[in-house]
C-alpha positions, 0 to 999 in steps of 0.5 A, spaced: 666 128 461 667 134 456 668 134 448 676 139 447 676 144 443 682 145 437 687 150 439 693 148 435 697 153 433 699 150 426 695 145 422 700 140 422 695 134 425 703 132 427 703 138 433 696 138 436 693 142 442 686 140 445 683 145 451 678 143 456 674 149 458 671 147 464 677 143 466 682 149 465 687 145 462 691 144 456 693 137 453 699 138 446 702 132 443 708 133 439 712 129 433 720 128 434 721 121 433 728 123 434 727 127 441 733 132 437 732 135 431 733 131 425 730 131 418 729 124 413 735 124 408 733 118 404 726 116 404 728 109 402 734 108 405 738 102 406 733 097 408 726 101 405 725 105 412 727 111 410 735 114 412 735 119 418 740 125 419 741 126 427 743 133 430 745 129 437 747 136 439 742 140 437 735 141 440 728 140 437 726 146 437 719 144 434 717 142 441 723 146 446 720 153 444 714 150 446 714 147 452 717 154 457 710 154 461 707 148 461 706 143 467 707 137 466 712 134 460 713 127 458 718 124 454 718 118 450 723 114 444 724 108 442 723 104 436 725 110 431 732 108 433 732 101 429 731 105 422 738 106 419 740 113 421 747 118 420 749 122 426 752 129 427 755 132 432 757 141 431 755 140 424 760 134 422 758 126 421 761 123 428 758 116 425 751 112 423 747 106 425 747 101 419 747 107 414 753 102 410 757 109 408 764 109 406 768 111 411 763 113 417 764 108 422 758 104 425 756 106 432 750 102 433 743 104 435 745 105 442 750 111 441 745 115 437 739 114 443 744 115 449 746 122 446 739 123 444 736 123 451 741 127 454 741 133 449 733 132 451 734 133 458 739 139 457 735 142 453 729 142 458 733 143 464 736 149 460 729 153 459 729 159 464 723 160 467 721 152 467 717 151 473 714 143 471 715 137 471 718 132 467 716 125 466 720 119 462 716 115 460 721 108 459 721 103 453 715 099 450 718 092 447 716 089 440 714 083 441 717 079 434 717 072 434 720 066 429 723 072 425 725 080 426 719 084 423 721 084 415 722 075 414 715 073 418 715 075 425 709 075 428 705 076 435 700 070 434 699 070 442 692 071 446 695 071 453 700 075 457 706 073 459 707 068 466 712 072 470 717 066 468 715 067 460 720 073 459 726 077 461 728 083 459 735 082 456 738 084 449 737 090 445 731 092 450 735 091 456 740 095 453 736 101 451 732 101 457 738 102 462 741 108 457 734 111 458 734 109 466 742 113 465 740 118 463 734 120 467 738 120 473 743 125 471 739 129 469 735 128 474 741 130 479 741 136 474 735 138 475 734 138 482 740 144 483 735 148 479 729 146 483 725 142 477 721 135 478 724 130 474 720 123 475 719 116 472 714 112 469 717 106 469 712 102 464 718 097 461 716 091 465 709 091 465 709 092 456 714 086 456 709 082 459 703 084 453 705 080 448 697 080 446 697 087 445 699 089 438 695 089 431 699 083 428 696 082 421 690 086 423 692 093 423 688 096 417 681 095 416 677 090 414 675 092 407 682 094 406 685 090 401 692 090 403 698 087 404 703 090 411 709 087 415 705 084 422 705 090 427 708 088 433 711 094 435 704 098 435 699 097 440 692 097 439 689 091 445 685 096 449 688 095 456 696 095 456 697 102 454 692 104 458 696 102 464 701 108 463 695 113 464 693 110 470 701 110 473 702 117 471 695 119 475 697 114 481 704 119 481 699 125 480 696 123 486 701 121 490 705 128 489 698 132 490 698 128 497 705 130 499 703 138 496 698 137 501 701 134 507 708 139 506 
């Protein structure tokens, strides 16, 4: 075990770099909800959880400038894309989700997440020297029952799922397999340029952990506060730490064909 040294290059707690001496090795976190670059237009927006314009065809340069000699990258995104956002394609309004503006037509979350992903990829895949791998982390579920996060709903369970207890459909089937999509062609992409694309297919696992999010307890307990249930967010030690131990099984597996090859 070792203690990392902050060594981010900026004070944003949002971009952070940690470095572990002994360990030669460098982790960076960066903050792009929306994988592209986009800015809030409205902090209340249509349904109080902010309005967001979206540059579908323009890259997030807070994190793609950043990224040209790193070994391993992970991509994630999801529950960002629920918000009322407005999408833009060369400069121009193509459409939104759920932003109710005259006269722009509703493409729904999906159209916003599919390019979103795409434009990600391409932007990796365009880095020059780019010599790493690429990881996609795949969609964690919500887990809202008996009404949506803003009339009641709740995740009151204590126990996982049985096998027979859940299916992965609707919205959560439909941005899982944009993102399934997506990473294959990018993966083709990759491939001519001799970049290693690879999936952490955490999706099934978290649709199965009900009991893994705050609910009403995501505060402290000498907080007197009143917030929606959190089932989006997960805070049960065990579900999360599942991804960290796919991601070293994958790690271990590649070591072992390095070795072998």
């Amino acid at each position: 075990m070792e203690w990392p040294i902050d060594v981010s290059y900026t004070s944003d707690e949002y971009f952070k770099r940690w470095k572990y001496p002994s360990y030669n090795f460098t982790m960076a976190t960066f903050w792009t909800p929306h994988l592209v670059r986009s800015k809030v237009a409205d902090s209340n927006g249509p349904s109080n959880t902010g309005l967001f314009n979206l540059y579908l065809d323009e890259h997030d340069e807070k994190w793609t400038t950043q990224v040209q000699d790193f070994d391993y990258i992970i991509l994630d995104g999801g529950h960002w894309f629920y918000r009322p956002m407005v999408f833009y394609e060369r400069k121009k309004i193509v459409g939104c989700h759920f932003c109710l503006m005259e006269n722009v037509p509703d493409l729904t979350m999906f159209y916003g997440y599919r390019k979103a992903f795409r434009t990600a990829f391409r932007a990796i895949n365009s880095l020059e020297d780019f010599k790493g791998t690429v990881f996609l982390r795949t969609f964690a579920p919500s887990h809202f029952e008996n009404g949506i996060w803003n009339q009641g709903g709740n995740c009151v369970r204590t126990k996982p799922f049985r096998s027979s207890e859940a299916q992965l459909e609707g919205t959560n089937l439909e941005l899982y397999m944009i993102q399934l999509e997506e990473f294959k062609k990018a993966e083709k992409e990759g491939r001519k340029k001799g970049l290693k694309l690879k999936l952490i297919d955490t999706t099934q696992a978290m649709l199965m952990r009900p009991d893994g999010h705050p609910s009403r307890y995501g505060h402290w307990a000498h907080e007197n506060v009143t917030l929606y249930n959190d089932c989006v967010h997960w805070c049960l030690p065990g579900p999360i730490d599942t991804w960290s131990d796919f991601l070293l099984q994958i790690l271990k597996m590649e070591g072992m064909r390095s070795a072998i090859s």
